[in-house]
N, CA, C and O of each residue as an XYZ file, in Angstrom:
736
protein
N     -20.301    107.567    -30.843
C     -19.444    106.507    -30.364
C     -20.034    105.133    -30.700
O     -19.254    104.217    -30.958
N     -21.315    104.931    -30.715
C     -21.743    103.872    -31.065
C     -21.894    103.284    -32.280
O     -21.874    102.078    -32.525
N     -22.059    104.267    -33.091
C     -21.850    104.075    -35.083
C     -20.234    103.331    -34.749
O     -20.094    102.123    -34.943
N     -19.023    104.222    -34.218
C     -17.828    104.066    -34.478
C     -17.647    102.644    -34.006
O     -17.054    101.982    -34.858
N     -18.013    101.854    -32.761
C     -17.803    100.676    -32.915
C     -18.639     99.786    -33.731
O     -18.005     98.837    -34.193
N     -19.995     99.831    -34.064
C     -20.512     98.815    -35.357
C     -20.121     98.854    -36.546
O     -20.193     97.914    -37.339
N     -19.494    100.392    -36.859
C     -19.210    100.345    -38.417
C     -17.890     99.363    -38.590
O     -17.926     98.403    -39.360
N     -16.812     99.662    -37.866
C     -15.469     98.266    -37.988
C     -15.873     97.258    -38.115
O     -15.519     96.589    -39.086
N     -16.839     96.724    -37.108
C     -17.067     95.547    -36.816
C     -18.103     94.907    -38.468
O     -17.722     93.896    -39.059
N     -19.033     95.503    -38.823
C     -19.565     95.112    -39.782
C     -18.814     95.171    -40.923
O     -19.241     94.597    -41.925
N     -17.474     95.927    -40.968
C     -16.878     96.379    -42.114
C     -16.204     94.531    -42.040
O     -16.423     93.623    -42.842
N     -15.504     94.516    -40.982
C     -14.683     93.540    -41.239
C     -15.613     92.344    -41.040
O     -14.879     91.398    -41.325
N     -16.956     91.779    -40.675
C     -17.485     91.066    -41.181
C     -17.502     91.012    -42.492
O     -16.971     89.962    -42.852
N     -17.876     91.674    -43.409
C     -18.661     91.649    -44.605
C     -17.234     91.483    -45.415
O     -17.556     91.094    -46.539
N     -16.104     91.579    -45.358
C     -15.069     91.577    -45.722
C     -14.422     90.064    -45.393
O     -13.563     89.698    -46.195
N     -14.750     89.138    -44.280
C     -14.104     88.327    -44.174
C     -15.283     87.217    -44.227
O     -14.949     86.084    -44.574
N     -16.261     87.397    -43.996
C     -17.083     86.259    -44.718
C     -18.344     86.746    -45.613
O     -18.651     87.876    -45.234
N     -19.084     86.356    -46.536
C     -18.466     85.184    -47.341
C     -17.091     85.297    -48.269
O     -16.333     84.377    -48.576
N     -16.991     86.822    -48.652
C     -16.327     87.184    -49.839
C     -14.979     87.743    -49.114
O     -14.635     88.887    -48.818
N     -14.358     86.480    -48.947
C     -12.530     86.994    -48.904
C     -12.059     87.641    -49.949
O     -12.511     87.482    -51.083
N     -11.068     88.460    -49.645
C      -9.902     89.260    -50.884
C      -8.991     89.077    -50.271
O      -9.061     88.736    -49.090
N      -7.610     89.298    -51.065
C      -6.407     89.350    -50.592
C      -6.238     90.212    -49.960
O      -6.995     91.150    -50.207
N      -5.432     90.390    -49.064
C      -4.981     92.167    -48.586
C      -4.854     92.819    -49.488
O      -4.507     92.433    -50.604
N      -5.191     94.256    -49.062
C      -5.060     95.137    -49.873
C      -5.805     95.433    -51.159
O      -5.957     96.562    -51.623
N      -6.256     94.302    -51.688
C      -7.126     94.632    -52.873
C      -8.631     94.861    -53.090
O      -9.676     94.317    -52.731
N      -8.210     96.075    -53.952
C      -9.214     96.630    -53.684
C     -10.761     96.286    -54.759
O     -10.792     96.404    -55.984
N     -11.546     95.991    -54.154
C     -13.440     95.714    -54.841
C     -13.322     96.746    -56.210
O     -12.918     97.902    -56.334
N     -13.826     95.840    -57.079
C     -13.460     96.343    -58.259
C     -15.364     96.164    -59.025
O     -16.052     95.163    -58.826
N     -15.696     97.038    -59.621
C     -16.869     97.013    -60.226
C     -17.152     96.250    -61.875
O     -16.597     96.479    -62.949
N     -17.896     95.592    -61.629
C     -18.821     94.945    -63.110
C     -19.306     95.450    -63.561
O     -19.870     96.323    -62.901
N     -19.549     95.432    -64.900
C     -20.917     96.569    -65.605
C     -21.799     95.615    -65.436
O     -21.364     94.564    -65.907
N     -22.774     95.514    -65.007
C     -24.199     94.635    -65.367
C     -24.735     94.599    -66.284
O     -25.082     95.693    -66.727
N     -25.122     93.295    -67.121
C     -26.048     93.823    -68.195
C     -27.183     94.085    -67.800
O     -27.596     93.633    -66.732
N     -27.933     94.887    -68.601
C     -29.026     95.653    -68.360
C     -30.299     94.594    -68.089
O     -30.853     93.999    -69.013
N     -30.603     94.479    -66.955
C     -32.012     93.038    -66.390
C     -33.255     93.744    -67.113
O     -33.501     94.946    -67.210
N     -33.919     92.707    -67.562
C     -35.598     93.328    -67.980
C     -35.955     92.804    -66.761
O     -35.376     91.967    -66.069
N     -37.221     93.540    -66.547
C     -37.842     93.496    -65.370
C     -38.713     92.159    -65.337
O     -38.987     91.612    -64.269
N     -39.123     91.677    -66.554
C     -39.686     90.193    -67.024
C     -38.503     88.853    -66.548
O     -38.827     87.680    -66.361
N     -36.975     89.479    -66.420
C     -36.140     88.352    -66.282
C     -36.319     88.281    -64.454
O     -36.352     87.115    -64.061
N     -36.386     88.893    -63.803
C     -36.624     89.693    -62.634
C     -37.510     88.973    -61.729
O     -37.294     88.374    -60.675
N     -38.711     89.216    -62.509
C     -39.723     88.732    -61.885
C     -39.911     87.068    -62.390
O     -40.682     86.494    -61.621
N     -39.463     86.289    -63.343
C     -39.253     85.055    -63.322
C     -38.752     84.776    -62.459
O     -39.407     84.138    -61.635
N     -37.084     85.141    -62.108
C     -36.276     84.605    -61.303
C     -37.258     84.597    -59.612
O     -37.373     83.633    -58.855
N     -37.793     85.887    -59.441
C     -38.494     86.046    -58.107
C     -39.158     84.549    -57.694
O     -38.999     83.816    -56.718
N     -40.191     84.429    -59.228
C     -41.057     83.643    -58.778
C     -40.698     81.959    -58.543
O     -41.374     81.126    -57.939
N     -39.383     81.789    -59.250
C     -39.072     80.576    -59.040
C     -38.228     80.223    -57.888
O     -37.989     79.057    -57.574
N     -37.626     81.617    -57.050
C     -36.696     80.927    -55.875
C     -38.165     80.929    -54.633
O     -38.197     80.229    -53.621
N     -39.137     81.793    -55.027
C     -40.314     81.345    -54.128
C     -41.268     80.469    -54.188
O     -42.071     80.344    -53.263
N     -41.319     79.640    -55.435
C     -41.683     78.692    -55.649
C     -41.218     77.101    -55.042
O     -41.895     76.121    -54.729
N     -39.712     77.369    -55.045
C     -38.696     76.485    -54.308
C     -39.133     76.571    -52.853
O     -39.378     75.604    -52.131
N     -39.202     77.944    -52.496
C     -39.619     77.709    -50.843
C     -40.791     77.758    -50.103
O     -41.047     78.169    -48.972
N     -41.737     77.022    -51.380
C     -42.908     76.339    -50.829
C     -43.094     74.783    -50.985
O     -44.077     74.194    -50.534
N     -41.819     74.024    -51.825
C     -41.708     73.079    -52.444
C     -41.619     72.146    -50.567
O     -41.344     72.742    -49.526
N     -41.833     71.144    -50.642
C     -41.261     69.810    -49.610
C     -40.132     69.122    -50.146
O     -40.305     68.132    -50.857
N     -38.574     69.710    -49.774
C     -37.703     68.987    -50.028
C     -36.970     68.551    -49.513
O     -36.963     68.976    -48.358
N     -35.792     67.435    -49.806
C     -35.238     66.402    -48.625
C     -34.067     67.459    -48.356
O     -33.993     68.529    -48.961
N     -33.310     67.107    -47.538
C     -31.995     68.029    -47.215
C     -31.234     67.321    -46.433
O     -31.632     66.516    -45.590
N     -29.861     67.661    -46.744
C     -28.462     67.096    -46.063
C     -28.155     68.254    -45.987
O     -28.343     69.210    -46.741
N     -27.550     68.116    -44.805
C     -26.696     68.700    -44.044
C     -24.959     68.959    -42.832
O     -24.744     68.423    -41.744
N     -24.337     69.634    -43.363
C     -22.769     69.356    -43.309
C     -23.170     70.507    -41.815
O     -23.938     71.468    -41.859
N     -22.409     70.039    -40.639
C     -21.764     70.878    -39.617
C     -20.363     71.318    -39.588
O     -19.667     70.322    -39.786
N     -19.651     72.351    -39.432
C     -18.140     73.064    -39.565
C     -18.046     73.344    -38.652
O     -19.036     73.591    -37.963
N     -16.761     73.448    -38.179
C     -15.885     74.314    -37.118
C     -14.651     74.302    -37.599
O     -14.150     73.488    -38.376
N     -14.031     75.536    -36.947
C     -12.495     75.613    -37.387
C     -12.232     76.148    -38.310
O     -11.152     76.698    -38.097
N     -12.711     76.440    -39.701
C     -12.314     77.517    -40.538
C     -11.501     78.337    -40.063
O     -11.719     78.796    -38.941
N     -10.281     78.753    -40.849
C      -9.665     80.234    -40.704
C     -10.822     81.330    -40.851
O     -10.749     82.275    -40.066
N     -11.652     81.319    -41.568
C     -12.854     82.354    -41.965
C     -13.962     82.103    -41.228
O     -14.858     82.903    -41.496
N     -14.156     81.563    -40.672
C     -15.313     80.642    -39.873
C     -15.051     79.704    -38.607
O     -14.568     78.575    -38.523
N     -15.547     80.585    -37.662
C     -15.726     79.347    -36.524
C     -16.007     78.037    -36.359
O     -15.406     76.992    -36.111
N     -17.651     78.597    -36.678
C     -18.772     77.068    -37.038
C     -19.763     77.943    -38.237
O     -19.931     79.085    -38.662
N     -20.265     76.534    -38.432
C     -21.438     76.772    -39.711
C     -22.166     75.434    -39.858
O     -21.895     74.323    -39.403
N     -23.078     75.826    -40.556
C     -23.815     75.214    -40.919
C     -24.155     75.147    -42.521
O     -24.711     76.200    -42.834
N     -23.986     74.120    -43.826
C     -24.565     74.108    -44.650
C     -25.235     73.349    -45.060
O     -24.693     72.260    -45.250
N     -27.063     73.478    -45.507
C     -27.652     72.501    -45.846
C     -27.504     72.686    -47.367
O     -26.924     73.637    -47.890
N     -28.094     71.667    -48.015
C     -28.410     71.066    -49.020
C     -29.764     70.348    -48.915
O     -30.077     69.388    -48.210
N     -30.845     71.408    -50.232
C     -32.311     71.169    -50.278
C     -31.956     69.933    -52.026
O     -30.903     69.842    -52.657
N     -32.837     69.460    -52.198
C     -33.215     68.360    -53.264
C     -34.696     68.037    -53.555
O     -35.490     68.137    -52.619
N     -35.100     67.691    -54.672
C     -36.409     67.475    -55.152
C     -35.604     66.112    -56.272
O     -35.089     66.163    -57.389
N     -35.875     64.828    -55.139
C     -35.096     63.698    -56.692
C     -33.948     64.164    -56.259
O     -33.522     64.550    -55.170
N     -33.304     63.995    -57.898
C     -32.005     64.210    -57.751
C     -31.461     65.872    -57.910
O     -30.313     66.311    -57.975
N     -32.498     66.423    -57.937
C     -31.996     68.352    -58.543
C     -31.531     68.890    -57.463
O     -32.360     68.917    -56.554
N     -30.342     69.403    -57.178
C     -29.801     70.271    -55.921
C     -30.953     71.771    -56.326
O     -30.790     72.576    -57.243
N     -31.816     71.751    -55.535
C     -32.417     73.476    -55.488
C     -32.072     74.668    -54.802
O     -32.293     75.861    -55.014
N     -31.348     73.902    -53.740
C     -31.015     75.248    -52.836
C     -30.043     74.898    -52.086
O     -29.903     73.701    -51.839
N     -29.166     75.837    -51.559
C     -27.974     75.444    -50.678
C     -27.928     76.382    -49.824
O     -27.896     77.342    -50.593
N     -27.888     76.994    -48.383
C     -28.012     77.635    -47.721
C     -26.680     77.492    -46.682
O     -26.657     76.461    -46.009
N     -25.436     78.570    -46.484
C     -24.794     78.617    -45.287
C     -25.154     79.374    -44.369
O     -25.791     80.417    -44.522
N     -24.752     78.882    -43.278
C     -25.001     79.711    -42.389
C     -23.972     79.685    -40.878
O     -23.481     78.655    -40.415
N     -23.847     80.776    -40.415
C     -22.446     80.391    -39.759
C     -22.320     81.702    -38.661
O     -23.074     82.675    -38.649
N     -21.275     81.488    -37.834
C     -21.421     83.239    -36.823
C     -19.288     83.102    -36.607
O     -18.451     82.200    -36.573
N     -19.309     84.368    -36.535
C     -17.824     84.898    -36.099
C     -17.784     86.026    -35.312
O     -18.113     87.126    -35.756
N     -17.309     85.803    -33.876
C     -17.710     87.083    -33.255
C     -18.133     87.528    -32.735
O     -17.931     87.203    -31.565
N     -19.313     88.902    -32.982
C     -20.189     89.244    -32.879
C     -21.014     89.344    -34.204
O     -21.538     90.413    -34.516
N     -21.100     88.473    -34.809
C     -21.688     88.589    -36.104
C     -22.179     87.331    -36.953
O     -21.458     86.335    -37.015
N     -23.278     87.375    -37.537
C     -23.513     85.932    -37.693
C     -24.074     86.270    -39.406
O     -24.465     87.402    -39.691
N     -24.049     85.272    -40.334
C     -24.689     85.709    -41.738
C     -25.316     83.871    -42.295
O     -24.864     82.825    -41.829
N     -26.429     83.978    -43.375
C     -26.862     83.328    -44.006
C     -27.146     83.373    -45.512
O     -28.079     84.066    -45.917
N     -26.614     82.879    -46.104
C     -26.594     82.854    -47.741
C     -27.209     81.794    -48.189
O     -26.795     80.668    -47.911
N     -28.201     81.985    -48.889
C     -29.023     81.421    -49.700
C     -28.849     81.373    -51.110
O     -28.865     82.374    -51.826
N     -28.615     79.738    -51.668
C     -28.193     79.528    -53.118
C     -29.128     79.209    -53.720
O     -29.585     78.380    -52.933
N     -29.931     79.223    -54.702
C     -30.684     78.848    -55.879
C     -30.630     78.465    -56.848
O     -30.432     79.454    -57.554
N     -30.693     77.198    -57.752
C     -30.621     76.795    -58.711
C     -31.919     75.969    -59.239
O     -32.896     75.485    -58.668
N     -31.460     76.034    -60.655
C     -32.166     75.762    -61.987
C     -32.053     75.004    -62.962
O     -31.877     75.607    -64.021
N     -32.102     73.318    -63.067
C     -31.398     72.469    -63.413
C     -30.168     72.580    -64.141
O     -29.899     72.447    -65.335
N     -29.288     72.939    -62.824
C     -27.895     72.427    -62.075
C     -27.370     74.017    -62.414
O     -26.159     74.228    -62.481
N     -28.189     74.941    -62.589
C     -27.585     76.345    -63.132
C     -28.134     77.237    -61.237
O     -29.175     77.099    -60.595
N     -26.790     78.129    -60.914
C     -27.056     79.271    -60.218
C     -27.680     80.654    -61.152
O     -27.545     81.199    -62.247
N     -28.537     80.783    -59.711
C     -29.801     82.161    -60.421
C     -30.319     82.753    -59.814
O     -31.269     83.374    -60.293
N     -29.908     82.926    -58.095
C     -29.923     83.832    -57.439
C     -29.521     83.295    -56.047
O     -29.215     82.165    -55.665
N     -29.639     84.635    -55.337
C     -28.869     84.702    -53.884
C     -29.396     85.771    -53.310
O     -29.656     86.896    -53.736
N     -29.599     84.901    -51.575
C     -30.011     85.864    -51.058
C     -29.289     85.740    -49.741
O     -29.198     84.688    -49.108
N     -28.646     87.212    -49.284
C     -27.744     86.856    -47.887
C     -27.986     87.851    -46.458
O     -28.169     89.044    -46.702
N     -27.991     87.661    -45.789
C     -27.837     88.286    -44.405
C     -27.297     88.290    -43.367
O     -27.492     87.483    -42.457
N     -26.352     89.440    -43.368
C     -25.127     89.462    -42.507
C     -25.586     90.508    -41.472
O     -25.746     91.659    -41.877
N     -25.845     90.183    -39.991
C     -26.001     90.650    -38.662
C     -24.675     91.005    -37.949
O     -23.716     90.294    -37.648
N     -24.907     92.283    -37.775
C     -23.485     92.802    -36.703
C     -23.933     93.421    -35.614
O     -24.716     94.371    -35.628
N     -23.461     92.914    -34.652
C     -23.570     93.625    -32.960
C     -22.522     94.221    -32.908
O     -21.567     93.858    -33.595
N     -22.435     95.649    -31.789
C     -21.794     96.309    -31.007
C     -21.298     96.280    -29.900
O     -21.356     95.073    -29.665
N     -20.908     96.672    -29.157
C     -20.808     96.513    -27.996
C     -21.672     96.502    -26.905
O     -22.042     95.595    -26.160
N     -22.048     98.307    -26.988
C     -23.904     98.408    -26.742
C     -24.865     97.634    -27.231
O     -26.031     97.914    -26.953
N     -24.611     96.688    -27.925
C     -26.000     95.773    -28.214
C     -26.578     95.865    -29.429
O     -27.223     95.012    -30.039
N     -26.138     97.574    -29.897
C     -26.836     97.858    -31.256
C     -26.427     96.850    -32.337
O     -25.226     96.673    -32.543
N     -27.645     95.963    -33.267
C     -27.683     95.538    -33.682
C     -27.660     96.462    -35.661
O     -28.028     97.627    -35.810
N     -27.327     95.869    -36.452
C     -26.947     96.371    -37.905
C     -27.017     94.960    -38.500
O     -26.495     93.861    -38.308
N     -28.050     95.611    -39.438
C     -28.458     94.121    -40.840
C     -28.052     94.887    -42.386
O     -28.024     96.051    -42.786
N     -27.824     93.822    -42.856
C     -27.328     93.834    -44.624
C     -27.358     92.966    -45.209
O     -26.615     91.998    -45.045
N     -28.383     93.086    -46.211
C     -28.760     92.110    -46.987
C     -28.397     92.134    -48.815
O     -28.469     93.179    -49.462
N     -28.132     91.208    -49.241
C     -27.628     91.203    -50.677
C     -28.194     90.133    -51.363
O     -27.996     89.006    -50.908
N     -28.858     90.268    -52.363
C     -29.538     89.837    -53.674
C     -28.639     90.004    -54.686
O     -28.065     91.032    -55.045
N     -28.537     88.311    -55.331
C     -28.034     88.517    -56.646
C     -28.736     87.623    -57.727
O     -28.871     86.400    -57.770
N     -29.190     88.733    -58.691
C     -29.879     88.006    -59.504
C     -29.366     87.308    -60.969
O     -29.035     88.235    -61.709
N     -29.212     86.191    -61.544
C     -28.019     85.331    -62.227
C     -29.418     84.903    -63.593
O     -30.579     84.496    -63.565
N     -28.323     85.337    -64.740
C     -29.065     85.248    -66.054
C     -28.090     84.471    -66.864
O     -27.139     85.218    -67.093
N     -27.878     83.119    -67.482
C     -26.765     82.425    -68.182
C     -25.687     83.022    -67.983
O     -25.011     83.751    -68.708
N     -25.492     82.445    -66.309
C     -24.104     82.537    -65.590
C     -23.618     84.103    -65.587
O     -22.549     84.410    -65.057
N     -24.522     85.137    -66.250
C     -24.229     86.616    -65.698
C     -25.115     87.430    -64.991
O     -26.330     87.328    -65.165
N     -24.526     88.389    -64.054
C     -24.944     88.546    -62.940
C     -25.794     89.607    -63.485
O     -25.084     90.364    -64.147
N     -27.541     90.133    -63.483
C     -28.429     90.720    -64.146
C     -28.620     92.152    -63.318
O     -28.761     93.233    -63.889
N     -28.601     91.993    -62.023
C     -29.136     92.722    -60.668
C     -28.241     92.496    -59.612
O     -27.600     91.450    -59.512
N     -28.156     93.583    -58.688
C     -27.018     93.008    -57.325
C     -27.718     94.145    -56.960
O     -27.717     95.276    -57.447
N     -28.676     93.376    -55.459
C     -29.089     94.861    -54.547
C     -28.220     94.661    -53.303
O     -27.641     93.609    -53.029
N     -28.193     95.706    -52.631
C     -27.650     95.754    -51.187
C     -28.965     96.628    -50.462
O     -29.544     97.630    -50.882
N     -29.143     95.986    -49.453
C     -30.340     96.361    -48.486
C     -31.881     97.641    -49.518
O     -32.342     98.759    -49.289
N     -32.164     96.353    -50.819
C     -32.688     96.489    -51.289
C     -32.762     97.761    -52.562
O     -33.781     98.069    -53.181
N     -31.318     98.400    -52.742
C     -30.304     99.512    -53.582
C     -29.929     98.878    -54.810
O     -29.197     97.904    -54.629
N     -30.167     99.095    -55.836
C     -29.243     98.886    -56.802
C     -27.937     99.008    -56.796
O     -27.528    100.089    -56.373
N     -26.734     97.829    -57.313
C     -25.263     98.728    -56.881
C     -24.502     98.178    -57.962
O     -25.057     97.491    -58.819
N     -23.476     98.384    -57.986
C     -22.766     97.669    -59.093
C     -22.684     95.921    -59.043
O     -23.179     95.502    -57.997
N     -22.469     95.470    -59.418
C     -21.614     93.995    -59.094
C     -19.581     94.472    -58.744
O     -18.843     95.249    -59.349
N     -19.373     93.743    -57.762
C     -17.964     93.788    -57.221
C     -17.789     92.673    -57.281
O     -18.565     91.824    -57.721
N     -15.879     92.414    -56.486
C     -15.593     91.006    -56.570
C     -16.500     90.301    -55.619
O     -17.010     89.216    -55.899
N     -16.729     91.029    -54.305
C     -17.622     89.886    -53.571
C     -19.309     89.273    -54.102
O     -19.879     88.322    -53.567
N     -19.774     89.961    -55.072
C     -20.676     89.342    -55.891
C     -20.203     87.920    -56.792
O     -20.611     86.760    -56.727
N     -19.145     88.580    -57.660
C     -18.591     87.478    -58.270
C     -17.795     86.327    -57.483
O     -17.228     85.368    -58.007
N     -17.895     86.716    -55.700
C     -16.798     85.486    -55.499
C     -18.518     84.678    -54.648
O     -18.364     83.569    -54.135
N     -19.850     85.265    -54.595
C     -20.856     84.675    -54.496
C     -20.860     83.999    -55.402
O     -20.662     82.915    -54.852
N     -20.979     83.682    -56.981
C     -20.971     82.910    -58.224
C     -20.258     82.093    -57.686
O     -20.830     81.101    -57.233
N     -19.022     82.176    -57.558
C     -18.124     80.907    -57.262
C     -18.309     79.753    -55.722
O     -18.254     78.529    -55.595
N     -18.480     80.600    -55.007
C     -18.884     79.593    -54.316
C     -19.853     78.426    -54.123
O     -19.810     77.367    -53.498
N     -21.053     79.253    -55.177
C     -22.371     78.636    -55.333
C     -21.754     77.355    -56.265
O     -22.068     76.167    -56.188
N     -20.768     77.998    -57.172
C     -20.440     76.763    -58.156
C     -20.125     75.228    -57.322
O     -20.563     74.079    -57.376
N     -19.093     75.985    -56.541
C     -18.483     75.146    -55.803
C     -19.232     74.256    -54.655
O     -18.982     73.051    -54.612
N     -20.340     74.957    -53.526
C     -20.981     73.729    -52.900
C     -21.809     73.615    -54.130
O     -21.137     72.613    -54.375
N     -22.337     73.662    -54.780
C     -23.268     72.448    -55.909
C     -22.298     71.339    -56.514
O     -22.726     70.184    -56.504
N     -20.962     71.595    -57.067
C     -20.412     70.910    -57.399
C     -20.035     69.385    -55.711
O     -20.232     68.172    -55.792
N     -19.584     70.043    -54.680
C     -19.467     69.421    -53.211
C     -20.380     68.539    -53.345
O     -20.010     67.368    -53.253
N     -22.139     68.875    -53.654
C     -22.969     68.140    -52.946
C     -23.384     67.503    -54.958
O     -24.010     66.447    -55.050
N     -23.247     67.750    -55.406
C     -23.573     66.902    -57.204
C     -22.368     65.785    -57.108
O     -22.508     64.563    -57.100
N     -21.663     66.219    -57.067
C     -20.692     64.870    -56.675
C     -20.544     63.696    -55.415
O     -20.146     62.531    -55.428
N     -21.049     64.568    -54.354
C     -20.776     63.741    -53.345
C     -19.412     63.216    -53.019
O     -19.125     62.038    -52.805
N     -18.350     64.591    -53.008
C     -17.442     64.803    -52.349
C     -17.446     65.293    -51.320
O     -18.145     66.273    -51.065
N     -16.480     64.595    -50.287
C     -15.851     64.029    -48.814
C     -15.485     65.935    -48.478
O     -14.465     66.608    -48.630
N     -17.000     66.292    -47.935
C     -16.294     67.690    -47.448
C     -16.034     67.888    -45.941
O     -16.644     68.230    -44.928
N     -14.613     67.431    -46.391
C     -13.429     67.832    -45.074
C     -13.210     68.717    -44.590
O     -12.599     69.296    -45.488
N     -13.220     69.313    -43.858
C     -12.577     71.531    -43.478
C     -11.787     71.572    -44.533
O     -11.877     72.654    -45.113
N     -10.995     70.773    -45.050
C      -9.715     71.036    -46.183
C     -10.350     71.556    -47.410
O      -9.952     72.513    -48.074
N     -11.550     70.699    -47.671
C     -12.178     71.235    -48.936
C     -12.903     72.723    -48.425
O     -12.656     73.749    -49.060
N     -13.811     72.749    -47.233
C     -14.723     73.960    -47.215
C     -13.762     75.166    -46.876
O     -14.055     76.360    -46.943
N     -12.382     74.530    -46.444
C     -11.231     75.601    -46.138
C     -11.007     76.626    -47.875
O     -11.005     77.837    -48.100
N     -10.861     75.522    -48.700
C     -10.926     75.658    -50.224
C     -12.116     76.804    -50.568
O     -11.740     77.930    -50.896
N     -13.265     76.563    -50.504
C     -14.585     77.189    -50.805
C     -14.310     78.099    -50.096
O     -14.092     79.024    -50.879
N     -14.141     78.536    -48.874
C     -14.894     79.724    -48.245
C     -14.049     80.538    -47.882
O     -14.440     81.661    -47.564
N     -12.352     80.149    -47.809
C     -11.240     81.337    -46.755
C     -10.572     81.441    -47.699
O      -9.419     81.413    -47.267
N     -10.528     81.643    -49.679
C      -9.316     81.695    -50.481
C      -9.367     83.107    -50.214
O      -8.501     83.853    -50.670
């Protein structure tokens, strides 16, 4: 009885944030190109390199989303380089954080964690890595698994595009715009 209420509940988290679909449609698989383990371990070392760096950060507060209650997204900088973008936000019983990475002005990985409670209390974590090689997706783990790439990988790419583009421009993000980014 207790699987039966966390599994809904995480199902329809992971389904309604970050990676909306339309009704009904169904997650469709990518072939990956094949990652060398040399592209791998670059990428490793540079999003941990970033999070030893001292960098400035802005930060946007949300409420109200159709997809989102509240949230939180910062924006990390070194100068003028956006390095990292991080949301973070709760619906529910369920709360998640996505971590963006970039590489002068290029996405190149992601790291996310989506928390689901039960009723009983039992708590359920899932985490997703995506690793990004000239704008194609190299690696996609789920709680550390190899898996295919789906649309909600590829609708990770897009969003990343999108707050870097938000915060490189220094466009006026209204709920109208983050309504745009996060509930299509």
């Amino acid at each position: 009885m207790k699987k039966k209420l966390l599994i809904p509940a995480l199902v329809v988290l992971a389904w309604s944030w970050p990676s909306i679909t339309v009704s009904g449609q169904q997650k469709t698989s990518v072939k990956i190109p094949t990652a060398s383990e040399a592209d791998i371990k670059s990428i490793r070392a540079e999003f941990q390199k970033i999070n030893t760096l001292k960098l400035a950060k802005e930060e946007i507060n949300y409420e109200g989303l159709s997809c989102a209650p509240e949230g939180r997204i910062q924006c990390f900088t070194q100068g003028q380089d956006i390095l990292k973008i991080v949301d973070a936000g709760a619906a529910g019983d369920g709360s998640w954080t996505t971590e963006y990475y970039f590489r002068e002005g290029k996405f190149f990985f992601s790291y996310e964690v989506i928390v689901g409670s039960s009723a009983d209390g039992q708590d359920s974590r899932i985490e997703h890595r995506i690793y990004v090689k000239n704008g194609k997706i190299i690696r996609y783990l789920e709680n550390q698994q190899e898996i295919p790439a789906d649309s909600s990988a590829d609708r990770t790419l897009a969003i990343a595009a999108e707050l870097y583009n938000v915060f490189h421009n220094n466009l006026d993000y209204n709920n109208t715009l983050l309504e745009k980014i996060f509930c299509k």
